[in-house]
C-alpha positions, 0 to 999 in steps of 0.5 A: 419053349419050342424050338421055333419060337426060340429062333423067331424071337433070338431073330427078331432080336437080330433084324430090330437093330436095337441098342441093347438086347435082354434074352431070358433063358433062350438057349435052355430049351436048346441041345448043346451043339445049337445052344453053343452055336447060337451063342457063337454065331448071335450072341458072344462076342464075335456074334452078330448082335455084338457087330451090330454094336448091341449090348446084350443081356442073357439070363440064363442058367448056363455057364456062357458068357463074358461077364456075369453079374450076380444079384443077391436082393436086389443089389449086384453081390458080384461082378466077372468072368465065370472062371473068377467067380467060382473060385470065389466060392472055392 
């Protein structure tokens, strides 16, 4: 996905005020120095979505996060922090 549809659709987001917010693999098509200022700035937990009181869904292939649901046909397998789940695995 280009860059520029990426940042008009994470905005509007932004601007909409909605409750909850769903983003699927937006910071993919991002270099790491904007896939994490993005997640900073917008979406983690100091980002503006969060002061704005919206709930946010991100599903993505990264390792960002605060807490990450795992599901496995249908049904939530897993639930935490990145940390805890792979050492679940361990």
């Amino acid at each position: 996905m280009p860059r520029l549809i990426i940042a008009q659709a994470i905005a509007r987001a932004v601007y909409c005020r909605k409750r909850m917010v769903i983003f699927d693999d937006v910071l993919s098509g991002l270099d790491s120095l904007t896939e994490e200022l993005v997640f900073q700035r917008v979406i983690g937990p100091n980002g503006l979505l969060r002061k704005n009181g919206a709930t946010v869904v991100l599903a993505t292939h990264s390792s960002k996060g605060t807490s990450i649901v795992c599901i496995v046909a249908a049904n939530i397998s897993k639930s935490n922090g990145y940390l805890k789940l792979i050492s679940y695995s361990s």
